[in-house]
C-alpha positions as CSV (number, residue, x, y, z in Angstrom):
1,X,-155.4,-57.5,-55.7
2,X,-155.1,-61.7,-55.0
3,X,-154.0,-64.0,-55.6
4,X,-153.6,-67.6,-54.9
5,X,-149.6,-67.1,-55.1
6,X,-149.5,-64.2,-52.7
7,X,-149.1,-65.5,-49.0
8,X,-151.7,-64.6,-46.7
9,X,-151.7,-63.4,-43.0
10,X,-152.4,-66.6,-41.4
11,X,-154.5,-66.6,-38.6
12,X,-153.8,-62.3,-38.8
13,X,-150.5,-63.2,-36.8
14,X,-148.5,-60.5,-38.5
15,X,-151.2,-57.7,-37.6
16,X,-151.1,-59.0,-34.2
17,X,-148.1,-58.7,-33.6
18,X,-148.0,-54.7,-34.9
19,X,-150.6,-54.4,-32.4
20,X,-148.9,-55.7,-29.7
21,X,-145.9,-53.1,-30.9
22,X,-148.2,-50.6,-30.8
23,X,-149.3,-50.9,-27.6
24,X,-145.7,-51.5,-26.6
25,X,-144.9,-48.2,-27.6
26,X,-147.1,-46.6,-25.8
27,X,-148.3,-48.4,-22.6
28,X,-145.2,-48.0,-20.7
29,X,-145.4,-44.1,-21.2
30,X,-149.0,-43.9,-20.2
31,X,-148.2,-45.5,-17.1
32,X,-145.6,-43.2,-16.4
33,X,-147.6,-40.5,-17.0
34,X,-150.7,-42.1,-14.5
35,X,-147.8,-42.8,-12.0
36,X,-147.4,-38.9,-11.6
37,X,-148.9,-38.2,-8.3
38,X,-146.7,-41.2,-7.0
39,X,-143.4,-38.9,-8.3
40,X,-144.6,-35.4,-7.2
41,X,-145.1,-36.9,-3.8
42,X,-141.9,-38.6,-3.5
43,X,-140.2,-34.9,-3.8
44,X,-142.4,-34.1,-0.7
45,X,-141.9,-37.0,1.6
46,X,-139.7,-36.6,4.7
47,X,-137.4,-39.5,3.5
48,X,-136.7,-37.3,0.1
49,X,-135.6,-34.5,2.3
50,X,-134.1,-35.6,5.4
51,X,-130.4,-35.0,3.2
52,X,-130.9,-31.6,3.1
53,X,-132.9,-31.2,6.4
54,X,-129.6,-32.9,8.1
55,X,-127.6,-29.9,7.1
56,X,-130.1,-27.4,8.1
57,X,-129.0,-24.5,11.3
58,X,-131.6,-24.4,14.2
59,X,-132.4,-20.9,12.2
60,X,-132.9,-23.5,9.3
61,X,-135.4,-25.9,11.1
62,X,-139.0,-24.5,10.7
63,X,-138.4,-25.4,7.1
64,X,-137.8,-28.9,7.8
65,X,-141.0,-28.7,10.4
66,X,-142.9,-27.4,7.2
67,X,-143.5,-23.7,8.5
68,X,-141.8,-22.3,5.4
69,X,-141.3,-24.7,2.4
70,X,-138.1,-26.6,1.0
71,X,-136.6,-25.2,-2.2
72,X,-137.1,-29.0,-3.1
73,X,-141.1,-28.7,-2.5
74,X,-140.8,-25.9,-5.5
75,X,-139.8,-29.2,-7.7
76,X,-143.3,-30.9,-7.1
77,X,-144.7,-27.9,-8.4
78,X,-143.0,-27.6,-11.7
79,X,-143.0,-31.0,-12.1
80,X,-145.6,-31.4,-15.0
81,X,-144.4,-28.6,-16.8
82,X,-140.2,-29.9,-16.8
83,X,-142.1,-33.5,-17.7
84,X,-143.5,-32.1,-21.0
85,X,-140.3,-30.3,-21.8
86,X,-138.5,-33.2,-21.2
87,X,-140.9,-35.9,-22.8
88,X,-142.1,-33.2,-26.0
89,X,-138.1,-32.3,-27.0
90,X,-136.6,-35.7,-27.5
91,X,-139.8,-37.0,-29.1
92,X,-140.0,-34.5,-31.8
93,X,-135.6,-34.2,-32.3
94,X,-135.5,-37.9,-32.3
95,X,-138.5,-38.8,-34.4
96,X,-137.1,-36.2,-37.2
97,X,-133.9,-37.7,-36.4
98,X,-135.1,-41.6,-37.6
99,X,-136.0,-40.2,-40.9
100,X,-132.4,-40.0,-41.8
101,X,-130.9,-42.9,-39.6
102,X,-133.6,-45.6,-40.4
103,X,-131.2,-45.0,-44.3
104,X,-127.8,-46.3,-41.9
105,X,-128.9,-47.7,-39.1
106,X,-130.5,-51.5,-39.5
107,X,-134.2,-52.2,-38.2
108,X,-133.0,-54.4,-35.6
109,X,-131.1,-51.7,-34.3
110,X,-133.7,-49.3,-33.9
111,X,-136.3,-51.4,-32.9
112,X,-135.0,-53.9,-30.8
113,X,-132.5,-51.2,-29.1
114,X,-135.1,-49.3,-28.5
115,X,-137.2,-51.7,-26.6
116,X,-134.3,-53.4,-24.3
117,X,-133.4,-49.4,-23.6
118,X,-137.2,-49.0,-22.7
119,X,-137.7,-52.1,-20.4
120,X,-134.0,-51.1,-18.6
121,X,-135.4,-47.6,-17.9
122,X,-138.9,-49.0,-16.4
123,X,-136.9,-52.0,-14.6
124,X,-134.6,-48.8,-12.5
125,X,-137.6,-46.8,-12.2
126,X,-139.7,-50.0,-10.6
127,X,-136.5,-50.0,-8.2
128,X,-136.2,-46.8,-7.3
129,X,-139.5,-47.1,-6.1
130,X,-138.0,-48.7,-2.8
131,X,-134.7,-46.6,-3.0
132,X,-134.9,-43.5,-0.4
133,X,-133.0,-40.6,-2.0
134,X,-133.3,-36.6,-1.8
135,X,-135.3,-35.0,-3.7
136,X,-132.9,-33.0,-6.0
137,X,-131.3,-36.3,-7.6
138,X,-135.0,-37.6,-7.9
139,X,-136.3,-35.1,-9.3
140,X,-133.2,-34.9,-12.0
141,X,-133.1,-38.9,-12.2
142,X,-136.9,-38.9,-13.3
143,X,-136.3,-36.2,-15.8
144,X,-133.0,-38.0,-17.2
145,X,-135.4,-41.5,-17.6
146,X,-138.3,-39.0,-19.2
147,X,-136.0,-38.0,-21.7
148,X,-134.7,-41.8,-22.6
149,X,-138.1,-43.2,-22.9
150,X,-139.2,-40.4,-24.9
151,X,-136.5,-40.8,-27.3
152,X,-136.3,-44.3,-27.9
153,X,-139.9,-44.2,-27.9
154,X,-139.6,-41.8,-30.8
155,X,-137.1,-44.1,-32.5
156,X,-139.6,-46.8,-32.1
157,X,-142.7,-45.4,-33.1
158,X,-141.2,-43.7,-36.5
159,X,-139.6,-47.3,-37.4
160,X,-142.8,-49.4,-36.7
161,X,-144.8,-46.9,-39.0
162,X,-142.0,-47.0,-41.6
163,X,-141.9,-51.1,-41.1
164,X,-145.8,-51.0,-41.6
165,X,-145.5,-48.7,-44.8
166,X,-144.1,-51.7,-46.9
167,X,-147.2,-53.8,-46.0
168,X,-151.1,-53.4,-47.4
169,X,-152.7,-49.7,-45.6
170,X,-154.7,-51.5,-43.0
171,X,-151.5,-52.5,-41.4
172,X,-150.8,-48.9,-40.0
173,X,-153.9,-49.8,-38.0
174,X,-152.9,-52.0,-35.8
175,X,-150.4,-50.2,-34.6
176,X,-152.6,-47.2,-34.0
177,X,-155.2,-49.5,-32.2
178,X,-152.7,-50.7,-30.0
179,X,-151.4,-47.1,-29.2
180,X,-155.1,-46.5,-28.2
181,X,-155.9,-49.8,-25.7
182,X,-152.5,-48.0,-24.2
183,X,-154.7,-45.3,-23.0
184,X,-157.8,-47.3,-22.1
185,X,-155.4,-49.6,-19.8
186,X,-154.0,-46.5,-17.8
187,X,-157.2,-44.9,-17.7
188,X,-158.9,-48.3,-16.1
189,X,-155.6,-48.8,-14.0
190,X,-156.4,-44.8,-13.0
191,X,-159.8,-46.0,-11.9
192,X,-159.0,-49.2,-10.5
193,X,-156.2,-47.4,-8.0
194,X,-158.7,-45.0,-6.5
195,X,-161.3,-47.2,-6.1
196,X,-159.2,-49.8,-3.7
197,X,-157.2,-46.9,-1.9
198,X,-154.0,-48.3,-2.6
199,X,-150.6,-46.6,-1.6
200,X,-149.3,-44.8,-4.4
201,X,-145.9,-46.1,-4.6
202,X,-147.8,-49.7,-4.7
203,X,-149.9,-48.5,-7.6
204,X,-146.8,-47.2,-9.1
205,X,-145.0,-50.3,-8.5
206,X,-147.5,-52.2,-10.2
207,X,-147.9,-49.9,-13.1
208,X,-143.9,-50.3,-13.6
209,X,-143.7,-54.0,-13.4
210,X,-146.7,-54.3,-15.9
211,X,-144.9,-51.6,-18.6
212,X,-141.8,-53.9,-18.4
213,X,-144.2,-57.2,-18.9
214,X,-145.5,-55.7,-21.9
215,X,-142.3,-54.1,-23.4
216,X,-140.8,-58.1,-23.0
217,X,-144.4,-59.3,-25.0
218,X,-143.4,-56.9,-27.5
219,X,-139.9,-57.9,-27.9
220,X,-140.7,-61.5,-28.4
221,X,-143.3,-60.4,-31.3
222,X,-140.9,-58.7,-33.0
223,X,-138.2,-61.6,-33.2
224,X,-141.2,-63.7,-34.7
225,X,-141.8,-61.7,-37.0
226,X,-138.9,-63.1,-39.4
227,X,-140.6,-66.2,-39.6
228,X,-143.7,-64.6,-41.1
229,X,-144.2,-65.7,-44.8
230,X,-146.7,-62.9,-45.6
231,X,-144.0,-60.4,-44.3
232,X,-141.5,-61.7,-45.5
233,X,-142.9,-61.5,-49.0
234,X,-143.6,-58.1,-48.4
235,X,-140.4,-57.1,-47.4
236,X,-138.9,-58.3,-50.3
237,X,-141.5,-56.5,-52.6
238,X,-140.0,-53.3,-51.1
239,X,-136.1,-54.1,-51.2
240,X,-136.7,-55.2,-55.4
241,X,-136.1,-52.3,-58.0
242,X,-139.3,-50.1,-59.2
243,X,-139.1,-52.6,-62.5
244,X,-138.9,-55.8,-60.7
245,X,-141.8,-54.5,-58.8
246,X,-144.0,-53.6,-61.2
247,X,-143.8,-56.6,-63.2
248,X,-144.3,-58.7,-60.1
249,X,-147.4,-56.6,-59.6
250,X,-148.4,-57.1,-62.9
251,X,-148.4,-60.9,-62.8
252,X,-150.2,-61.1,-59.6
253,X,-152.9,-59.2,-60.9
254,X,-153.2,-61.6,-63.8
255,X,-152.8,-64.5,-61.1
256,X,-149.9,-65.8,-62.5
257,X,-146.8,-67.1,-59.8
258,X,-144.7,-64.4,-59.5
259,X,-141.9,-66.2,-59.1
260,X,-142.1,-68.6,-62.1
261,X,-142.3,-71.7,-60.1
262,X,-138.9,-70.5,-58.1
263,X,-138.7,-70.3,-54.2
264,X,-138.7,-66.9,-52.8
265,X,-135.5,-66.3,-51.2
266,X,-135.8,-65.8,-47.1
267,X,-135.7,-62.3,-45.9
268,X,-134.5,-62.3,-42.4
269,X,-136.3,-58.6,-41.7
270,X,-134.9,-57.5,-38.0
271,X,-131.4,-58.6,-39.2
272,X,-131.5,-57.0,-42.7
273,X,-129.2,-54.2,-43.3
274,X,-130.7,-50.9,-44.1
275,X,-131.0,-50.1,-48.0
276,X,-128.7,-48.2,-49.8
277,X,-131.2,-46.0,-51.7
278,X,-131.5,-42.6,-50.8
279,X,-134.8,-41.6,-51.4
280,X,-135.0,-37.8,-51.4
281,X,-137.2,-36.6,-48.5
282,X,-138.3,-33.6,-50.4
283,X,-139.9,-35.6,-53.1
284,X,-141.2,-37.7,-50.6
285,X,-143.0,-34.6,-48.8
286,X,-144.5,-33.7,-52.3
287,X,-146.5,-36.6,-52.2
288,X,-147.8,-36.6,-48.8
289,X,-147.6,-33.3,-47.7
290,X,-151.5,-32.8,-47.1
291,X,-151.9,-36.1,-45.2
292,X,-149.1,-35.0,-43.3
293,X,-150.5,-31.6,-42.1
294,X,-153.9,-33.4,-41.4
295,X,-152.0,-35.9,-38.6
296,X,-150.4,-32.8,-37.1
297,X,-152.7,-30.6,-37.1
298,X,-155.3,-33.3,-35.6
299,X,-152.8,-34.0,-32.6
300,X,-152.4,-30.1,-32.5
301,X,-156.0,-30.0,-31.6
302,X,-156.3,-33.1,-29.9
303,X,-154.1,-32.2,-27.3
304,X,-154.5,-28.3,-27.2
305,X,-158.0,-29.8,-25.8
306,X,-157.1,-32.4,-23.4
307,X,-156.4,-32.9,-20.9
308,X,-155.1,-29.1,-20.3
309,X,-158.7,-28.1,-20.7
310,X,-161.3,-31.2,-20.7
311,X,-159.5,-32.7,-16.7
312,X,-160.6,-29.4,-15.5
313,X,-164.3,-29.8,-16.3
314,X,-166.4,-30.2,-13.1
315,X,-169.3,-32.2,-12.8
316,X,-172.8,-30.4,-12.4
317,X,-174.7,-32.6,-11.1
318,X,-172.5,-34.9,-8.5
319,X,-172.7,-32.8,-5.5
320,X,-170.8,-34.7,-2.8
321,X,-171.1,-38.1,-4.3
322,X,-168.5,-40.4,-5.0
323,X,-169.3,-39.6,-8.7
324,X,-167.0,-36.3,-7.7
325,X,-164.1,-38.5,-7.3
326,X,-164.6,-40.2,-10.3
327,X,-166.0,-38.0,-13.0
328,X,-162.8,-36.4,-14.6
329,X,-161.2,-40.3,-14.3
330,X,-164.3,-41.3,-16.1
331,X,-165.8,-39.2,-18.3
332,X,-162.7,-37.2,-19.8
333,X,-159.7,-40.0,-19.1
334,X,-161.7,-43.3,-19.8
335,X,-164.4,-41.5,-22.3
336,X,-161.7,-41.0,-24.4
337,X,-159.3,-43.3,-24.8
338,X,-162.5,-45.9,-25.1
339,X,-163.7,-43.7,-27.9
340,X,-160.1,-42.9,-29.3
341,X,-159.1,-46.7,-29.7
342,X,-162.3,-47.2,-31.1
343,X,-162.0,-45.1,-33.9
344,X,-158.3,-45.8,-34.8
345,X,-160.0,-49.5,-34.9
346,X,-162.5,-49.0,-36.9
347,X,-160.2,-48.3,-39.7
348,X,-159.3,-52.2,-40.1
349,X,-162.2,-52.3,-41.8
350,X,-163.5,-49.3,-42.9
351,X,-161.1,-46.7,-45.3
352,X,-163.3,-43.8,-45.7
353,X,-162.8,-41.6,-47.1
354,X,-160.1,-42.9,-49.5
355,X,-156.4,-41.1,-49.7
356,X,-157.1,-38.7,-52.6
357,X,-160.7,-37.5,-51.2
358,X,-161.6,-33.8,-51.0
359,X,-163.4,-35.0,-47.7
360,X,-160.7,-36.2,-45.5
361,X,-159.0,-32.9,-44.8
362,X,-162.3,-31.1,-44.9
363,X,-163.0,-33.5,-42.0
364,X,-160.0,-32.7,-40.6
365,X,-160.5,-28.7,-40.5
366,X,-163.9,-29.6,-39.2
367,X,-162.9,-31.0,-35.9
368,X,-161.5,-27.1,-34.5
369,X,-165.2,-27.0,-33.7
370,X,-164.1,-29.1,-30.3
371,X,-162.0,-25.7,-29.3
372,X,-165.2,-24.0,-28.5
373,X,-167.7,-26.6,-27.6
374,X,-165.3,-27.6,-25.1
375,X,-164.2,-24.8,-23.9
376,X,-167.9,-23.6,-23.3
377,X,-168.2,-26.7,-20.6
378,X,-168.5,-26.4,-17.0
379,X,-164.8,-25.4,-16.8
380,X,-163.4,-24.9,-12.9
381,X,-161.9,-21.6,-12.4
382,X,-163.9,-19.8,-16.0
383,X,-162.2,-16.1,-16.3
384,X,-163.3,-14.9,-19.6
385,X,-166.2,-17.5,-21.1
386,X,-169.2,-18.5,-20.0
387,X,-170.0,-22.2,-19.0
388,X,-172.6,-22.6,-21.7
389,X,-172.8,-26.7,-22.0
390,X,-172.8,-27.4,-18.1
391,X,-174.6,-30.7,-17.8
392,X,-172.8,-33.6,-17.7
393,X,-174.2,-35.9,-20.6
394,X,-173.6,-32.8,-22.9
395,X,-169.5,-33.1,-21.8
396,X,-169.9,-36.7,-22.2
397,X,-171.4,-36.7,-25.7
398,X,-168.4,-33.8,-27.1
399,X,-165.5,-36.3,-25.4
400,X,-166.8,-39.3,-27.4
401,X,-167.0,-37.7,-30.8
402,X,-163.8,-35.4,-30.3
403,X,-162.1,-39.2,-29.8
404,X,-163.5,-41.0,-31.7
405,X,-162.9,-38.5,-34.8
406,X,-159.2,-38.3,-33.6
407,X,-158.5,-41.7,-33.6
408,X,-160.3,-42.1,-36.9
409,X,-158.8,-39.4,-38.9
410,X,-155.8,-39.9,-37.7
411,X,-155.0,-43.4,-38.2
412,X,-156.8,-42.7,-41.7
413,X,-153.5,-40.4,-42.7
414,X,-151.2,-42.9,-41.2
415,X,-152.6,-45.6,-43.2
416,X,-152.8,-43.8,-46.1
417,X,-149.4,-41.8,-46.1
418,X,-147.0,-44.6,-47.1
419,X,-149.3,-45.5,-50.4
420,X,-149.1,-42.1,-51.7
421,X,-145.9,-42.8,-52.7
422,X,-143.7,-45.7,-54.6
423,X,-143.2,-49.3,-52.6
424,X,-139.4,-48.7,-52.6
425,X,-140.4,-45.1,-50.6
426,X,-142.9,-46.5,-48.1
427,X,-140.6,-46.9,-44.9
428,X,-139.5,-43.2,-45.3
429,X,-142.7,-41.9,-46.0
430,X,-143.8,-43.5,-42.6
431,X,-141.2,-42.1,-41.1
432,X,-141.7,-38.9,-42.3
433,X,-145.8,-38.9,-41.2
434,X,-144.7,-39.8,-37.4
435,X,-142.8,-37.0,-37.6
436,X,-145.4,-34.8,-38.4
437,X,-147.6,-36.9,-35.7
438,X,-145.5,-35.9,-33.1
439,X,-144.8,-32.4,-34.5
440,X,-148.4,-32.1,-33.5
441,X,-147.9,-33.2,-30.1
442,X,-145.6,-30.5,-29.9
443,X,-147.6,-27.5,-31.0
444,X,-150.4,-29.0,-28.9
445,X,-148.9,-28.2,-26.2
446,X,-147.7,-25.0,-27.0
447,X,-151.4,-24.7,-27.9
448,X,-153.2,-25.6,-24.5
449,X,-151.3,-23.1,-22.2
450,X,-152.9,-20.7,-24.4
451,X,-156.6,-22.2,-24.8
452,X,-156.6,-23.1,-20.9
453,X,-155.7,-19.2,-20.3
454,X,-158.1,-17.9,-22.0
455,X,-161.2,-20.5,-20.7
């Protein structure tokens, strides 16, 4: 539906910028998460412990001397599991949380809040990484920061969907491409850092002062986005009545101006208070509920899978090689977040199948199929199945297509969730569908302690 009266995204500048957001959201978590050898080893240097070696007796010493180990070395061991506690909590409380704030509080709030609290966090972080301190107070330090960049992170995530919901569908894409070339940047900085031999805290360094670079990008595409006629109009569409809309809808379609030869009055968007409607949630859910329980239970399988099971899958054919070093960074980390971002792409130009299709949760359901072929790979440490699929083209060819059909089918329901619904509706529908996204995330990770014990 055109016309020569509807504004047009000039030069794409507003999808742009929503993929810049969406790889703002995103980017500075990845690289926290590729920085975590650089933290686990921090809670075993000597500099982390000295504090409590100082106050050690002489009967004390041979734990200092490494004999017996420091209750703090215990912390570098339960570090990953207190990291998904900390990041999977706040995301899901915080995300469910937005679906009822994003009513009160304004967008620039919630948006731009969140990214200023997001670049502070990574700016202390890319400090600390010079600061000598024991290990207890960094170990609960890093977990405080987990737990802030995981819940502004929610905040921001659930808004930009919701701000993308009163746009056309393809606009959900960009966001979801940009979350993807998130993961293909970590996974190449991954690659890049073990192929030059750098220091960790270096690498760490650098991944910290780059998350803040991009977080800063992403907070001067949002303040442009005001000035953004094809927004703007947008916006506006979503703030009139369910009448006003429909008639303006109605003219455009017959390629009449819709507003009779008026101007249409500015929209400042970041600065615009939130609406007064209270669209009921329930309603809401009605509408959407099966593309809702497609984007969780993709993510449920999606991460179930990887990287609890697919890092631990050895290579069969590397030997000593230097292709040992680089196999899991390769073919599971890189594999898929090249495959992922390409199919959350792809849907800027393709829609298929279409929102009401029999065939999208069908495809859906299909992809449980990944459990067992991945599962069946050359697996390290296999207790109860056999490794069936042991060469490693085979592992290669099952991480493309598991990504490729996650990022596909899942920006797919994003996309499509906010249209199920009235214009008026669209930022709380979006909100509601991130929630389920990271509801997902959630039971995913519930799910892979179990699929990795029974590999």
């Amino acid at each position: 539906m055109t016309s020569s009266h509807q504004p047009q995204d000039r030069y794409k500048a507003v999808w742009l910028i929503f993929f810049v957001l969406g790889l703002g959201t995103l980017l500075p978590w990845n690289f926290f998460i590729t920085a975590t050898k650089y933290f686990t080893s921090r809670l075993n240097l000597p500099q982390n412990t000295s504090l409590v070696a100082d106050k050690l007796s002489k009967d004390n010493e041979a734990l200092a001397n490494g004999t017996v180990s420091l209750p703090e070395q215990h912390l570098s061991k339960i570090f990953n599991n207190v990291m998904t506690l900390c990041a999977m909590l706040p995301l899901l409380l915080f995300t469910c949380l937005n679906s009822f704030l994003h009513q009160r509080v304004s967008q620039s709030v919630r948006i731009l809040g969140s990214l200023v609290a997001i670049l502070l966090t990574f700016l202390l972080t890319a400090i600390l990484v010079k600061v000598e301190m024991d290990a207890l107070s960094f170990f609960v330090i890093t977990m405080i920061k987990i737990v802030l960049i995981n819940s502004f992170g929610a905040i921001l995530q659930a808004s930009l969907f919701g701000l993308a919901g009163v746009l056309p569908a393809n606009y959900t894409a960009p966001i979801m491409s940009g979350q993807g070339l998130a993961g293909f940047f970590s996974s190449v900085a991954m690659i890049c850092a073990i192929a030059s031999g750098s220091e960790l805290s270096e690498s760490a360094f650098g991944y910290f002062i780059t998350a803040c670079a991009v977080v800063l990008l992403a907070i001067a595409c949002y303040l442009a986005l005001p000035r953004m006629e094809f927004y703007r109009y947008y916006l506006q569409l979503n703030l009139e009545g369910p009448a006003e809309q429909e008639t303006k809808l109605d003219l455009i379609s017959k390629g009449e101006d819709p507003r009779g030869g008026r101007e249409e009055p500015r929209v400042p968007a970041p600065n615009s208070p939130p609406t007064s409607r209270n669209h009921s949630i329930k309603d809401i859910l009605k509408s959407i509920w099966v593309l809702a329980l497609s984007v969780c239970f993709i993510f449920m399988i999606t991460i179930g899978l990887f990287p609890a099971v697919t890092a631990d899958v050895e290579s069969s054919i590397a030997g000593d090689s230097a292709w040992k070093d680089y196999f899991s960074p390769v073919t599971c980390f890189l594999n898929f977040n090249v495959f992922d971002w390409l199919g959350r792409s792809l849907t800027a130009v393709c829609l298929w199948p279409g929102k009401d299709s029999f065939w999208l949760p069908v495809l859906v359901v299909a992809r449980i199929i990944f459990i067992p072929l991945l599962m069946l790979c050359n697996v390290r440490h296999h207790h109860y199945l056999p490794a069936v699929f042991t060469h490693d083209a085979l592992f290669i060819a099952f991480m493309a297509a598991f990504a490729f059909s996650n990022g596909y089918l899942a920006s797919l329901c994003m996309c499509f969730g906010p249209k199920k619904v009235k214009p008026t509706e669209a930022e709380t529908a979006g909100n509601i569908m991130s929630f389920f996204l990271c509801l997902g995330l959630a039971l995913g990770a519930v799910l892979s302690f179990l699929l990795k014990a029974l590999v």
